[in-house]
N, C-alpha and C positions, 0 to 999 in steps of 0.2 A: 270415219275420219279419226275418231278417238283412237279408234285400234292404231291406225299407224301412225299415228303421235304416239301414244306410248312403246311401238316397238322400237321406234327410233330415238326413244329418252333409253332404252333398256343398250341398247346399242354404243349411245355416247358412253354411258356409264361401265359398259362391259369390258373395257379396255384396263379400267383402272382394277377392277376386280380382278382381272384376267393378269396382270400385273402383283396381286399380294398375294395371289394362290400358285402363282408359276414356282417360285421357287420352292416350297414346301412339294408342290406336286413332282418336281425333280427328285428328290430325294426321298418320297416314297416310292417311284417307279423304280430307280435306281437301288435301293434296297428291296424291293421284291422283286424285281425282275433283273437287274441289270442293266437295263434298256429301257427307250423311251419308242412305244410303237407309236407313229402316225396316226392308225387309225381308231388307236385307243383315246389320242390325243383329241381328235375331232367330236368323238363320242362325247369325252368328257366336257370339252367347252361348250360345247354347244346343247347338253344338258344344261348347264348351269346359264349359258344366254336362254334358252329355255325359260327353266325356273325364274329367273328377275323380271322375263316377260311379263308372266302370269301374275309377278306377285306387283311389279308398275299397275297392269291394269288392275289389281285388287285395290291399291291404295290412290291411284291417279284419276281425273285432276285435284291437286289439294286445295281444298276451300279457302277462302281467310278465316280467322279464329274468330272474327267479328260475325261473319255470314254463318260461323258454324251454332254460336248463343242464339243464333233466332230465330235456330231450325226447327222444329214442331212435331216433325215427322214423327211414327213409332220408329224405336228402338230392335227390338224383335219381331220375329214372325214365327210362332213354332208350329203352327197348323199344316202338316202335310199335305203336300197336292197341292197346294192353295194356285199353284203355275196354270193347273186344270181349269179353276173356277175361275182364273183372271182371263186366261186365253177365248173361254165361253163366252165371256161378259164383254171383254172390251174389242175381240176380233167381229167381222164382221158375219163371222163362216155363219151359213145354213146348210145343213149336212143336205139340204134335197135339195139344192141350187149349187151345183159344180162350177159356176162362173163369179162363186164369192171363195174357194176354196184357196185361188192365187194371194186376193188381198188378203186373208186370214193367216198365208204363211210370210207374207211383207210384213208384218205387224210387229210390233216391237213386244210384245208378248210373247209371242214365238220365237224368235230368234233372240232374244234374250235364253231361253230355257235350254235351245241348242246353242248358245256359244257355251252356256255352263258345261255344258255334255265334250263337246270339243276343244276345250280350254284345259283338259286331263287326259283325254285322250292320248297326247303322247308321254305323258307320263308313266301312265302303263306301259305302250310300246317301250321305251329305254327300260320300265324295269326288268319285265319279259326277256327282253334282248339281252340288254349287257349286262346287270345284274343279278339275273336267273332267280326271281323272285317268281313263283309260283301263284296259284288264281289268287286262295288266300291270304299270302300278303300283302299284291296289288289291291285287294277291296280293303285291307285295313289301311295300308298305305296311301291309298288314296283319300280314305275318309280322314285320317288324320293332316293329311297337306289342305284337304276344304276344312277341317277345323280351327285350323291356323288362321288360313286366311278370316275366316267368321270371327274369331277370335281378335286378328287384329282389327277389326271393321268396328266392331263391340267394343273395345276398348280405347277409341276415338286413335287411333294409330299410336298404343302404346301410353295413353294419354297425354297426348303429346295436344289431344283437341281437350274442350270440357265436356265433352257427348259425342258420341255415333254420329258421323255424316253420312254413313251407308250402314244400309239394315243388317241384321244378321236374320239372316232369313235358314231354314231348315229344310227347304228345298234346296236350295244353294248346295248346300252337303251330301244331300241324295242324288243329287244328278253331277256334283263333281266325283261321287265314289263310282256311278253307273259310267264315267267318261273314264278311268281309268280302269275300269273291266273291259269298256266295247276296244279302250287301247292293247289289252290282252290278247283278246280275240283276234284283231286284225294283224297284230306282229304272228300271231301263231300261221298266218298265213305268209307272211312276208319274210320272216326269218328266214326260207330258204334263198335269199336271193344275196345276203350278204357273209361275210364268215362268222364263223361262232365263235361264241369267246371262249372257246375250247383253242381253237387255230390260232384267235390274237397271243392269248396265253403261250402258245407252244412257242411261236414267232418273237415273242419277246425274251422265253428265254433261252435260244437258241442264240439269238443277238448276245446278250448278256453274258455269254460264255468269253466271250471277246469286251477286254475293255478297250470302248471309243477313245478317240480323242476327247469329245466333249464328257465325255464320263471321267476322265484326267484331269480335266481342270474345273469340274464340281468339286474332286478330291481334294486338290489344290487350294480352292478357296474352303470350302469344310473346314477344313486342316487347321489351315491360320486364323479364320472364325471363331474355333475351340482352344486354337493355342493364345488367341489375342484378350479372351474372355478369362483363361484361365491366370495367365499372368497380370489381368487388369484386377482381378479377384486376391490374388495372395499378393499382389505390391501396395494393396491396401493396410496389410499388415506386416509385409515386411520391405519396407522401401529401400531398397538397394539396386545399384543400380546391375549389378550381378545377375541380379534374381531374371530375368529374363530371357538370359544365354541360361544359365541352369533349368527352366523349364524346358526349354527349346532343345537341351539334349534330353530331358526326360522325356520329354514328349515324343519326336522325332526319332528317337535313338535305342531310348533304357527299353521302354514300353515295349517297341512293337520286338528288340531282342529275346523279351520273357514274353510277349502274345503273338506266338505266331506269327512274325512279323506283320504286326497290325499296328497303326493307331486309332483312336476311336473312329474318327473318319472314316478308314480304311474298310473299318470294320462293317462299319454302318451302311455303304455302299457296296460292302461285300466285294473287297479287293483286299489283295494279297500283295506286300511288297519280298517278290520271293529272290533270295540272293544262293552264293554258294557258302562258301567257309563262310568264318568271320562276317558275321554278318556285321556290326558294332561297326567293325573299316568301312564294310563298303556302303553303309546307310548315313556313315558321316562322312565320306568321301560325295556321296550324290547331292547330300547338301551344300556339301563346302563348294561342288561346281558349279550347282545350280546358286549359289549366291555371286561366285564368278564370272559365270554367264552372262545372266539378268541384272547384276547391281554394280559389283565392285568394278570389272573391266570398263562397260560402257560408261557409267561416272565420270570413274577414274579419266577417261579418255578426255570429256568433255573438261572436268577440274584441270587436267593439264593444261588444256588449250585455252581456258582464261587465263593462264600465267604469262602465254607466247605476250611479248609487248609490238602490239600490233596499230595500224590504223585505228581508231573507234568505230568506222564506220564501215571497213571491212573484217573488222572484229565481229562488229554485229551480222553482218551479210553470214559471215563462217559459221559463226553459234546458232544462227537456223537454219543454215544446213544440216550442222551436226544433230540439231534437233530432231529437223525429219527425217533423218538417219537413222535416228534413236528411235521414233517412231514406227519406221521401216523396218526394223529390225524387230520389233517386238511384234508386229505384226504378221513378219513370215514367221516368227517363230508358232506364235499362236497357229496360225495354217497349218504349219507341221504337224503340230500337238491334233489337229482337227482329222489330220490327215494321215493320222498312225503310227505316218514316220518316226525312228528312235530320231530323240537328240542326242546329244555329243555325251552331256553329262549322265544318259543312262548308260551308254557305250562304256565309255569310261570306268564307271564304276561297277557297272556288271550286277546291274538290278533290275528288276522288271516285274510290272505291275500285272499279276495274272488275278483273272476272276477265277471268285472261290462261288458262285450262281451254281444252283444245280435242278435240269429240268423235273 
């Protein structure tokens, strides 16, 4: 019952995690590959709901700090085997009597020893699998993930208690290091059933030759994240109110003129804003539309029509119209972008965002 209590605390919790690693994981995929695969995606979260599993149940349930001062127990246990001489002593097994051998493996002795064994087990498997870590570094990698957890056990959770509420035990370590070898062993059988990360690799950067729509409006917010950071950074020092149209053509404009038509964005996602002549025209022409587009026209639209001297009350009825108009609008637009379609304002200005990914 503990177990699935803790898997469903690792559950609740994995959403918020899975929330502060999304966007950094965009933009490394997106800078190594181009692309975001599926099936890498699945691998990776579910490693890491994995990992919080193991480590809930390493830390869970937590005591009160009261019940932990008058605790008694030892500390350590460094005596190897010692699972052997407890399994001997407290099961009921007689090796020449086969009708005690059932209760001997019901015995919390036992299956204490193998949940340690099978609590790493798939740690091995993912590393085998997706990260192509060879016997070697699964038995060091393993021993080092059970030192962790002993470590934090040892250290009353960081001492966050005044003492150990659970032992660091040195069995603990030797049968989480043998669970992440027997996880080696069994992926060496199963890897043929799923693709290799040779094939995810190839698959991600065959996508990546192609930028998405969703890979355009990473760019897009990157973009103004670096341009909003950098103008917050020098209007500290030079307050004008200039100073942010002058980055906004450095940035946008001067830059990606003398880099290859890049901006660090650009760059970093390994996109190319590639144009004909002139390029300096047509990279401020795509911005002067695209602030046309998206800000000045639709605004503009909505400022005039608070001027109309109307009803108040079919003033207000028209202005959430226009609202969800304005909403509608931003929203096909974004489908578009999703959906590869050129807009108006790359037509126009005769720019186009090619990937510089190469398999």
């Amino acid at each position: 019952m503990i177990y699935l209590t803790t898997f469903k605390t690792a559950l609740l919790c994995f959403p918020l995690v899975a929330f502060l690693i999304t966007i950094p994981f965009i933009l490394i995929q997106y800078h190594k590959y181009g692309s975001i695969n599926k099936i890498r995606v699945f691998i990776i979260y579910s490693f890491i709901l994995y990992l919080m599993t193991i480590y809930f149940l390493v830390i869970l349930p937590l005591p009160s700090i009261d019940e932990v001062k008058t605790m008694t127990s030892p500390k350590i246990q460094l005596i190897p085997f010692s699972f052997i001489t407890d399994f001997v002593k407290e099961t009921p097994l007689i090796i020449t009597r086969p009708n005690t051998y059932l209760k001997a493996l019901c015995h919390s002795s036992f299956y204490t020893v193998l949940f340690n064994i099978v609590m790493t087990i798939p740690f091995g498997m993912y590393l085998r699998y997706y990260f192509k870590c060879n016997l070697r570094q699964i038995f060091i990698d393993s021993f080092l993930l059970s030192l962790f957890f002993e470590l934090t056990q040892l250290s009353g959770l960081y001492f966050m208690y005044p003492r150990p509420y659970r032992l660091f035990d040195v069995d603990d370590l030797m049968l989480n290091t043998i669970g992440g070898v027997v996880g080696y062993s069994i992926m060496g059988k199963l890897k043929r059933l799923f693709p290799t990360r040779e094939e995810i690799d190839r698959k991600s950067f065959e996508a990546g030759k192609v930028v998405s729509g969703f890979r355009r409006i990473t760019l897009f917010y990157l973009d103004f994240i670096i341009y909003s950071f950098l103008t917050g950074i020098i209007s500290i020092f030079l307050k004008y109110s200039i100073v942010k149209y002058v980055i906004f053509i450095l940035y946008f404009i001067i830059i990606p003129c003398h880099w290859n038509s890049r901006t660090i964005g650009s760059n970093f996602l390994k996109i190319k804003l590639e144009t004909s002549r002139h390029r300096a025209f047509h990279l401020f022409l795509r911005w002067f539309l695209i602030y046309l587009y998206y800000v000045r026209i639709p605004f503009g639209i909505i400022s005039l029509f608070s001027l109309i001297n109307l009803d108040i009350s079919i003033k207000m009825i028209l202005m959430v119209i226009l609202w969800i108009c304005l909403f509608l609008f931003y929203w096909i637009s974004i489908v578009k972008v999703l959906k590869n379609q050129t807009l108006i304002y790359d037509r126009l200005s005769k720019v186009q965002l090619v990937s510089t990914i190469k398999s």
